[in-house]
C-alpha positions as CSV (number, residue, x, y, z in Angstrom):
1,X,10.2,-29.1,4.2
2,X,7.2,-26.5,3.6
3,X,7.8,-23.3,2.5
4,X,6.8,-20.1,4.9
5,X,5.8,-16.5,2.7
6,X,5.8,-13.4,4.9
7,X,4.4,-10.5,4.0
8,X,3.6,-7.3,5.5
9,X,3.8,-3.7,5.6
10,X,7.4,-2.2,6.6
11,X,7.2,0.7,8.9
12,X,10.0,3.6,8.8
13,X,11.0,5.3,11.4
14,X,12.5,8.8,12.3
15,X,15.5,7.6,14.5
16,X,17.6,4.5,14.4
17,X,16.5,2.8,17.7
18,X,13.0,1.4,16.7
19,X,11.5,0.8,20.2
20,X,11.6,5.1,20.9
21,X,11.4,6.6,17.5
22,X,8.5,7.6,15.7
23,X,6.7,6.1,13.0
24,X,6.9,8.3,9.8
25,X,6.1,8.7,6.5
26,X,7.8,11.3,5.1
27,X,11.4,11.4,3.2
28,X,12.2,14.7,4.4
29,X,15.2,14.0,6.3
30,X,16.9,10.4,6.9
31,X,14.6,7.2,8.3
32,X,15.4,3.4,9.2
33,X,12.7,1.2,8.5
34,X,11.7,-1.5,11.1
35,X,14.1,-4.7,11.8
36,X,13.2,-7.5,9.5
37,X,14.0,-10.7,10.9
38,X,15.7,-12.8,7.9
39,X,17.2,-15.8,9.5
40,X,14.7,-18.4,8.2
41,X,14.6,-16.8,4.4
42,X,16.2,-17.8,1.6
43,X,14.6,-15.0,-0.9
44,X,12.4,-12.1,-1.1
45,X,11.6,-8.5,-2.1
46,X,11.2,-5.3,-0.5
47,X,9.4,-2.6,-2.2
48,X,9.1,0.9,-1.0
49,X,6.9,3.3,-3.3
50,X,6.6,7.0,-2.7
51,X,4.9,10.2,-4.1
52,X,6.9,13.5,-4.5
53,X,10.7,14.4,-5.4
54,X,13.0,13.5,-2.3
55,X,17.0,13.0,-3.6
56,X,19.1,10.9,-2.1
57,X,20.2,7.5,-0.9
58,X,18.5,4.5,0.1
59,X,20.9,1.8,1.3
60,X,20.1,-1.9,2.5
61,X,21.8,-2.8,5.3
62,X,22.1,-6.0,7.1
63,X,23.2,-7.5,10.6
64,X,24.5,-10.9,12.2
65,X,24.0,-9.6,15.5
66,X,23.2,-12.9,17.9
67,X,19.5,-10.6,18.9
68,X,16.6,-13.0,20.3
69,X,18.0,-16.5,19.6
70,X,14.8,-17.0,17.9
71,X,11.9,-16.3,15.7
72,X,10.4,-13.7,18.0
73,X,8.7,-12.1,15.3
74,X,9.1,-8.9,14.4
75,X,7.3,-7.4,17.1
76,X,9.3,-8.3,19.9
77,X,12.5,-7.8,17.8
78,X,11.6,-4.1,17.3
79,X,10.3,-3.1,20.7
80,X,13.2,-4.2,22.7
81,X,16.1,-3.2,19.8
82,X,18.2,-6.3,20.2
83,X,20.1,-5.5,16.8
84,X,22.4,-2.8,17.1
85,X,25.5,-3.5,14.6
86,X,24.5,-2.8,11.1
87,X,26.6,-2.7,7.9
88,X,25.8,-1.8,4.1
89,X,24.7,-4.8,1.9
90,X,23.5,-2.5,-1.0
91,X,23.1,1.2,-1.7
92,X,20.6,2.9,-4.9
93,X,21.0,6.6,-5.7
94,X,17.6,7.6,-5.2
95,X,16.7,10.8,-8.3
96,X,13.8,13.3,-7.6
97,X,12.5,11.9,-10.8
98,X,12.4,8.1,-9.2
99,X,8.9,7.0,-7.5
100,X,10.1,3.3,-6.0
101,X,12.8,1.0,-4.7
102,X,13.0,-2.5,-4.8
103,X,15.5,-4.5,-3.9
104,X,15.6,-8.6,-4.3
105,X,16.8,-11.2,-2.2
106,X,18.3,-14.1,-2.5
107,X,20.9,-16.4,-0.7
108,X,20.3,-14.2,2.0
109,X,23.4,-14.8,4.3
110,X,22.2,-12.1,6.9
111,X,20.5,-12.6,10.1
112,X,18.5,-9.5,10.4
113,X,18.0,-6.2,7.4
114,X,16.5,-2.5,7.7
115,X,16.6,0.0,5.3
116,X,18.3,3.1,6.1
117,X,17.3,6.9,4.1
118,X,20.1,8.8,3.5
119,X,18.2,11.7,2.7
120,X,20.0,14.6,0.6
121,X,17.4,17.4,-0.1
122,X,13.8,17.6,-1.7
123,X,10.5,16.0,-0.3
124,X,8.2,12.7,-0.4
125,X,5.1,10.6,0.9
126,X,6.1,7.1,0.9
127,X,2.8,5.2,-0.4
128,X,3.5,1.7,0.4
129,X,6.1,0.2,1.9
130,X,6.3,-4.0,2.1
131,X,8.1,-7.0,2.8
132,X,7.7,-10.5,1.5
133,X,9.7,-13.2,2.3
134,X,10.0,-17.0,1.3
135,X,11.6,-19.1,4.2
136,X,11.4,-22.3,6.2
């Protein structure tokens, strides 16, 4: 078995439905990042970096939605929004004084994950936002 590593930039969103919302990159009010397909890996990070002082919360969720039947990739996946059923895997209080998120995978059990800004008040410029993945 070889080992596949993914890794690219994660794109958030204004609206829930990524094949008609509008990329962003502002944490002024709540944003869902793009679908990321996670069928095929067994760990990873995500790290989302930002500039500025936006409060509130920035929760993982995840989906076993049956979606392509495949590894589509994750253009396909996001232009056609075959994953509609999310639930919370993990959720960070985001401070003003905070200037990333990362969470770390492992195990993962889950078909498909997004991020989801719950935004509470105050402002920011997210800087970088990225995915990597280790799979099969």
């Amino acid at each position: 078995m070889s080992a596949v590593i993914i890794n690219y930039e994660l794109t958030l969103k204004d609206g829930a439905d990524p094949s008609t919302s509008t990329a962003v990159t502002n944490l002024n009010a709540d944003r869902y990042s793009e679908i990321i397909p996670l069928e095929r890996s067994f760990m990873g990070e995500i790290h989302i970096h930002w500039s500025g002082s936006p409060n509130g919360k920035m929760v993982f969720q995840v989906s076993n939605d049956h979606g392509s039947g495949d590894d589509a990739g994750v253009h396909r996946i996001n232009n056609h929004n075959i994953v509609t059923n999310w639930i919370t895997h993990t959720s960070t209080n985001i401070n003003p004084s905070d200037d990333y998120y990362r969470i770390a995978l492992s195990d993962i059990g889950a078909r498909w994950g997004r991020i989801f800004w719950d935004s509470t008040s105050g402002t920011g410029t997210v800087t970088s936002a990225r995915v990597n993945l280790k799979g099969y």
